[in-house]
C-alpha positions in Angstrom: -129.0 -190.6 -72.1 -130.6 -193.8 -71.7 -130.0 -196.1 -68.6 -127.4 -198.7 -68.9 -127.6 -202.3 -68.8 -127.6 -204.3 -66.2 -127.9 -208.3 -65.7 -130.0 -207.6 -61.8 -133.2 -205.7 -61.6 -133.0 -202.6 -58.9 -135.5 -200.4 -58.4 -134.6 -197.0 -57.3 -137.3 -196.3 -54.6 -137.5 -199.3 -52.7 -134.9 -201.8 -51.9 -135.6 -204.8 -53.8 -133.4 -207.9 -53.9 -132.2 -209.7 -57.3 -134.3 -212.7 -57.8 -131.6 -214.2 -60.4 -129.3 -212.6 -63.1 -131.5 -210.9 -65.5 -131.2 -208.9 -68.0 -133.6 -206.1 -67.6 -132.5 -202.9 -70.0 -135.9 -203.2 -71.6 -137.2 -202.3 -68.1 -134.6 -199.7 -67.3 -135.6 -198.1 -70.6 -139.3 -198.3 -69.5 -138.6 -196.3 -66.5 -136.2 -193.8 -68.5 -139.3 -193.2 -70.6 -141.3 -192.9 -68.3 -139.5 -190.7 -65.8 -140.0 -188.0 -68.3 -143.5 -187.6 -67.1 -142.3 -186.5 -63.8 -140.9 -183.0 -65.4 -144.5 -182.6 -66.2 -146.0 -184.0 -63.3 -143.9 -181.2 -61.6 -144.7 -178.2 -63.3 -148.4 -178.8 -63.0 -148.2 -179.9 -59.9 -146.6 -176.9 -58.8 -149.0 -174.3 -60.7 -152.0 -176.4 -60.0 -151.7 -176.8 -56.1 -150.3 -173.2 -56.1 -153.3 -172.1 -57.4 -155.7 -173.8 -54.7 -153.0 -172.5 -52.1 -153.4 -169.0 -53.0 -157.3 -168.7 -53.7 -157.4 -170.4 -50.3 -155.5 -168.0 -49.2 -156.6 -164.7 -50.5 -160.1 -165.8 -50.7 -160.8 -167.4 -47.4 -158.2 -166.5 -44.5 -158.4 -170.4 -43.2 -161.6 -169.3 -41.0 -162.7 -173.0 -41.6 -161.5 -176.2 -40.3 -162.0 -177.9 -44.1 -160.0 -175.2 -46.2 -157.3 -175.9 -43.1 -157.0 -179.3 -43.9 -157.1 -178.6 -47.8 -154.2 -176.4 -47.1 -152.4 -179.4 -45.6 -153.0 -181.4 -48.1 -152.1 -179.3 -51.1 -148.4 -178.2 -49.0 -148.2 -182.1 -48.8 -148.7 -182.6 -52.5 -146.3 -179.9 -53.0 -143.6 -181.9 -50.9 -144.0 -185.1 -52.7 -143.8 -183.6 -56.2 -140.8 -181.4 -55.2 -138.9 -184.6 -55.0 -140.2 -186.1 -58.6 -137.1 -183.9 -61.0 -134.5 -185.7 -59.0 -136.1 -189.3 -59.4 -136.7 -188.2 -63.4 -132.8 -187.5 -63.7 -131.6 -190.5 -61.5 -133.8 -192.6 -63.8 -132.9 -191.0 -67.2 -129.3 -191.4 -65.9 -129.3 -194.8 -64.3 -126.6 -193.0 -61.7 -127.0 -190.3 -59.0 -125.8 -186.9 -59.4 -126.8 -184.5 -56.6 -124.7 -185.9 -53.8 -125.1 -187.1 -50.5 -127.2 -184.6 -48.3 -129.9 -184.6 -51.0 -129.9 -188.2 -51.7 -131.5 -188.2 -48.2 -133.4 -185.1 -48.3 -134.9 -186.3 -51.5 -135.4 -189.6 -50.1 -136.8 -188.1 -47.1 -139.1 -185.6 -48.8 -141.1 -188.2 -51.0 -141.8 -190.4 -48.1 -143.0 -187.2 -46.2 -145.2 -185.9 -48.8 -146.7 -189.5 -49.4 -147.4 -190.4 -46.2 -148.6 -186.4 -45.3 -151.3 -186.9 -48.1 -152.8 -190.3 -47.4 -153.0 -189.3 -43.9 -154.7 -185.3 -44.9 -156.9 -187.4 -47.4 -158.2 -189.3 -44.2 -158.9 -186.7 -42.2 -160.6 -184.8 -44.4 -162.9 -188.0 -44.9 -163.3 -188.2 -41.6 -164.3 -184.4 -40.7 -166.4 -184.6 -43.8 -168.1 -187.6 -42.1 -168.4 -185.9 -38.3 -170.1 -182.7 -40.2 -172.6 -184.6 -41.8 -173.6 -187.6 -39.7 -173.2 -185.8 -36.7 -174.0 -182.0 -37.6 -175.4 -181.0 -34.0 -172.1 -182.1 -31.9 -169.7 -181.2 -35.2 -170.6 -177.6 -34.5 -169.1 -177.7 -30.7 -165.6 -179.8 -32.3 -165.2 -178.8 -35.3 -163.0 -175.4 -34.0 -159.8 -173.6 -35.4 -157.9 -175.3 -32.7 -159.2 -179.2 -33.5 -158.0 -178.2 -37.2 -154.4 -177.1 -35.9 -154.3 -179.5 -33.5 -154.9 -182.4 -36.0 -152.7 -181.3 -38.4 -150.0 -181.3 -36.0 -150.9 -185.2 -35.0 -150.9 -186.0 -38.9 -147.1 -183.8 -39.2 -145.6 -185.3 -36.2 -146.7 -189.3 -37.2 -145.4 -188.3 -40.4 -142.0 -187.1 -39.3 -142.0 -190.2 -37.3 -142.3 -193.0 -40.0 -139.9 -191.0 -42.1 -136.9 -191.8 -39.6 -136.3 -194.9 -41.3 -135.4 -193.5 -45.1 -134.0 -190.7 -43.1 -131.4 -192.9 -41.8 -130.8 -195.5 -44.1 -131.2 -193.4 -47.6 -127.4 -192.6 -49.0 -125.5 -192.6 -51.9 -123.8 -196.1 -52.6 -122.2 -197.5 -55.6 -123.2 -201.0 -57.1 -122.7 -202.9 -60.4 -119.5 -201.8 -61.0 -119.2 -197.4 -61.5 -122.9 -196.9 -61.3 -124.3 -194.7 -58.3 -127.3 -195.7 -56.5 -129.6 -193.4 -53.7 -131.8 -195.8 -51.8 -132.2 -197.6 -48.1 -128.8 -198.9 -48.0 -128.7 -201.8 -45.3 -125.1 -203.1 -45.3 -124.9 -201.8 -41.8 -123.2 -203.2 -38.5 -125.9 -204.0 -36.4 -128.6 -203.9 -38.6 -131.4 -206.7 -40.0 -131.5 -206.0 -43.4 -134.1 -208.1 -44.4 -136.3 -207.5 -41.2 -135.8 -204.2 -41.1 -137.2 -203.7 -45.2 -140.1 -206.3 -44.0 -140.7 -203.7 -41.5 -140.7 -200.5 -43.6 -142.8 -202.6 -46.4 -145.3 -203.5 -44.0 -145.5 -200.8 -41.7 -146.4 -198.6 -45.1 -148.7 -201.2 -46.3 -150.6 -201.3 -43.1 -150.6 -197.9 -41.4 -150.7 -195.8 -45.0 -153.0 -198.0 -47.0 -155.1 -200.5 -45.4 -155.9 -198.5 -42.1 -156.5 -195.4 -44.4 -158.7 -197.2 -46.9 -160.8 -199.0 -43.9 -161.2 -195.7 -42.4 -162.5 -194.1 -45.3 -164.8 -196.5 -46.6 -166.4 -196.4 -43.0 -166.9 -192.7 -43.2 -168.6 -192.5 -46.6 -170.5 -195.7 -45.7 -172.1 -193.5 -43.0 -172.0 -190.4 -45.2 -174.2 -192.0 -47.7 -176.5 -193.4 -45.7 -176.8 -189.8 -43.8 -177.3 -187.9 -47.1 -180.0 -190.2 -48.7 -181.9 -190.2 -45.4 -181.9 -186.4 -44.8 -182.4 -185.8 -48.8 -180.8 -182.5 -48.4 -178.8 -181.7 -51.8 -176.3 -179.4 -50.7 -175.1 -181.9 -48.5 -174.1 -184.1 -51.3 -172.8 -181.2 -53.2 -170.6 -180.4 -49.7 -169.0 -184.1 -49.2 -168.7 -184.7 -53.4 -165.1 -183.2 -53.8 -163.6 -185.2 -50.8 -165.0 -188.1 -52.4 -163.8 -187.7 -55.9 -159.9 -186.5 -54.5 -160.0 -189.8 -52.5 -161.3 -191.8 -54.8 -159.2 -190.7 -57.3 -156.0 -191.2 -55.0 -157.0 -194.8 -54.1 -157.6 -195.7 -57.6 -154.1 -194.5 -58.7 -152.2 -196.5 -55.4 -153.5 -199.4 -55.4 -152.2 -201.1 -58.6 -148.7 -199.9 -57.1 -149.2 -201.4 -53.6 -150.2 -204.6 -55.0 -147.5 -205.1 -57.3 -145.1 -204.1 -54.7 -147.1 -206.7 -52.2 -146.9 -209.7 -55.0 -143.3 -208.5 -55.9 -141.4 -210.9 -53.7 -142.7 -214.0 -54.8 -141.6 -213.9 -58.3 -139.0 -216.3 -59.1 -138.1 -216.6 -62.8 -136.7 -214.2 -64.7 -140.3 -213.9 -66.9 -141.6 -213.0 -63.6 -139.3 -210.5 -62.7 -139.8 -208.9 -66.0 -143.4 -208.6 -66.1 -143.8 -207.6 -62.3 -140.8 -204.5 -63.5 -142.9 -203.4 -66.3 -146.2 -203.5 -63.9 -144.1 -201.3 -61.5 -142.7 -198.6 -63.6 -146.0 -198.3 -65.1 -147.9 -198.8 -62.2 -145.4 -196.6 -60.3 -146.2 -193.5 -62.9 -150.0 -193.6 -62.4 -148.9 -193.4 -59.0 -147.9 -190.4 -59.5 -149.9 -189.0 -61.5 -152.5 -188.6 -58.8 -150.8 -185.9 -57.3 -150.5 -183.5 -60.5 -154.1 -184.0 -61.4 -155.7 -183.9 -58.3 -155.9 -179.6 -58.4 -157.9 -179.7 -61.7 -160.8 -181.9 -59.3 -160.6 -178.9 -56.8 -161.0 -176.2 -59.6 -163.7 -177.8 -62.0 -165.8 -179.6 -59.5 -166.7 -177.0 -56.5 -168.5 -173.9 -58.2 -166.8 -171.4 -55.6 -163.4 -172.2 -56.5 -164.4 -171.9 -60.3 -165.9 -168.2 -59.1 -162.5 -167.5 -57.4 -160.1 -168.8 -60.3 -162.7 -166.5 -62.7 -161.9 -163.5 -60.1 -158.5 -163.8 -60.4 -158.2 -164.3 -63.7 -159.8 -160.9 -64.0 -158.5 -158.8 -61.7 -155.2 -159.4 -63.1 -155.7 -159.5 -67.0 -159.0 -157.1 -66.9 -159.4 -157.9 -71.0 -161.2 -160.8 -70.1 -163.8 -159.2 -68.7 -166.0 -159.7 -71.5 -165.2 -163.6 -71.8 -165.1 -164.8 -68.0 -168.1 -164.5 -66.0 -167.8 -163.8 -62.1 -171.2 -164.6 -60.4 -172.1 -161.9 -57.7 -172.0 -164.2 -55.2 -168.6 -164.1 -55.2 -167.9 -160.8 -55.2 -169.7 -160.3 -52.2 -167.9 -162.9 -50.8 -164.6 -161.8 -51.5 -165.6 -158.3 -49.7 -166.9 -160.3 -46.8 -164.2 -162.7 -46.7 -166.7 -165.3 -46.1 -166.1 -168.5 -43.7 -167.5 -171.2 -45.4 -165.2 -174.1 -47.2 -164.1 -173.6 -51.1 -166.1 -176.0 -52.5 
């Protein structure tokens, strides 16, 4: 079913006001498009973190603070994408279906797995960049307990800014029969326009900037540590954190800015171009958490070992196509300590 038409742009994620009457199906029919992806970005999502989550598991027992934090990161990645079917029906449909209650949990869920990642991705940078620049006082920090204890902080703070979609997510009905799940502010009491300045900002700031700052700090000092000490296998240690971060800045930052330059368009041209930019945009978005497993299997040589382990312990007629390096069987006997990659 394609998405009806409507004379005032709304996006479904974030609560934006009409600009002017405008006819935007062509949009709407973009995003309906589009939105199929997210089927996709689900299933692979889904096997591909599962797949890190369980040679994790079975291969390393979380006996180091790294794999701990991977682990957080791939159950937030799993979070986020468990929300992306729902958003791929309410877009194909232009109308919400499930209800109430999971109009917020959904709601609630995306924000918690976004938020969860960027702030995983950051701590990861910034253990990577206590290891290496500062190896002799890492070994005294760098514990079982800092690793639960961080991820706790990085839970809790994102529990916290989710109160806010928590709340205000619900199930509402505009432009005539259709059915809308987002921030709904019509609300005694409430700000509206503060209160979504707030929310904007506050993810702008605290899940983007501050994040981005931090990490470009880190492998400022990372680089500078590794060409000084011209050790390889440090480079070949702090190489995957770069790449997944990397890789998650290059896919949210086209969305962030269009979502920053959003409000000051004011014809209806405007409106149209900057709703193409942010379905599309939007999507790549996305896209950065279905990907992002095939960076841990095909760029640390360990996790290739483990996925070739698996692979033949449970369909032993591969045997003579898939190679297992000794290495790791020996390390899957010892149950070795050291990260994945």
């Amino acid at each position: 079913m394609t998405p009806s038409t409507s004379t005032d742009y709304y996006d479904y994620e974030y609560n934006v006001t009409p600009i002017s009457p405008c006819n935007t199906y062509s949009i709407n029919y973009l995003g309906a498009q589009l939105s199929t992806l997210y089927y996709v970005m689900f299933v692979f999502s889904l096997f591909g973190n599962g797949l890190v989550f369980v040679i994790i598991h079975r291969f390393q027992k979380l006996t180091s603070v790294t794999n701990i934090f991977l682990l957080n990161l791939v159950l937030s990645s799993l979070i986020f994408t468990s929300s992306l079917p729902f958003w791929g029906v309410y877009q194909q449909l232009s109308n919400w279906i499930f209800g109430t209650t999971m109009c917020k949990i959904v709601g609630s869920v995306y924000f918690l797995g976004f938020y969860s990642s960027v702030l995983f991705l950051t701590l990861l940078t910034f253990d990577r960049h206590v290891a290496v620049v500062y190896p002799l006082a890492a070994s005294q920090v760098r514990r079982r307990s800092y690793a639960i204890v961080s991820c706790a902080v990085v839970w809790l703070v994102s529990l916290l800014a989710c109160i806010k979609p928590m709340i205000l997510y619900r199930p509402f009905t505009f432009l005539g029969n259709t059915v809308f799940c987002d921030e709904y502010y019509n609300i005694d009491s409430i700000n509206a326009s503060h209160l979504r300045s707030a929310g904007f900002y506050l993810q702008l700031f605290i899940f983007f900037l501050f994040p981005l700052a931090i990490i470009l700090y880190c492998y400022i000092r990372i680089t500078i540590a590794v060409v000084l000490s011209k050790i390889a296998t440090k480079f070949k240690t702090v190489r995957l954190v770069f790449i997944i971060v990397l890789l998650f800045f290059a896919c949210w930052t086209p969305f962030n800015i269009v979502l920053l330059t959003y409000d000051n368009v004011s014809t209806c041209d405007k409106v149209q171009r900057m709703g193409y930019a942010l379905q599309v945009t939007r999507t790549i978005a996305y896209v950065y958490f279905c990907i992002s497993p095939i960076f841990y299997t095909f760029v640390g040589k360990k996790f290739q070992n483990y996925f070739r382990l698996l692979l033949v312990k449970h369909f032993p007629g591969l045997t003579s196509f898939v190679t297992v390096s000794h290495t790791t069987r020996s390390t899957t006997t010892k149950m070795a300590t050291s990260p994945v990659y």
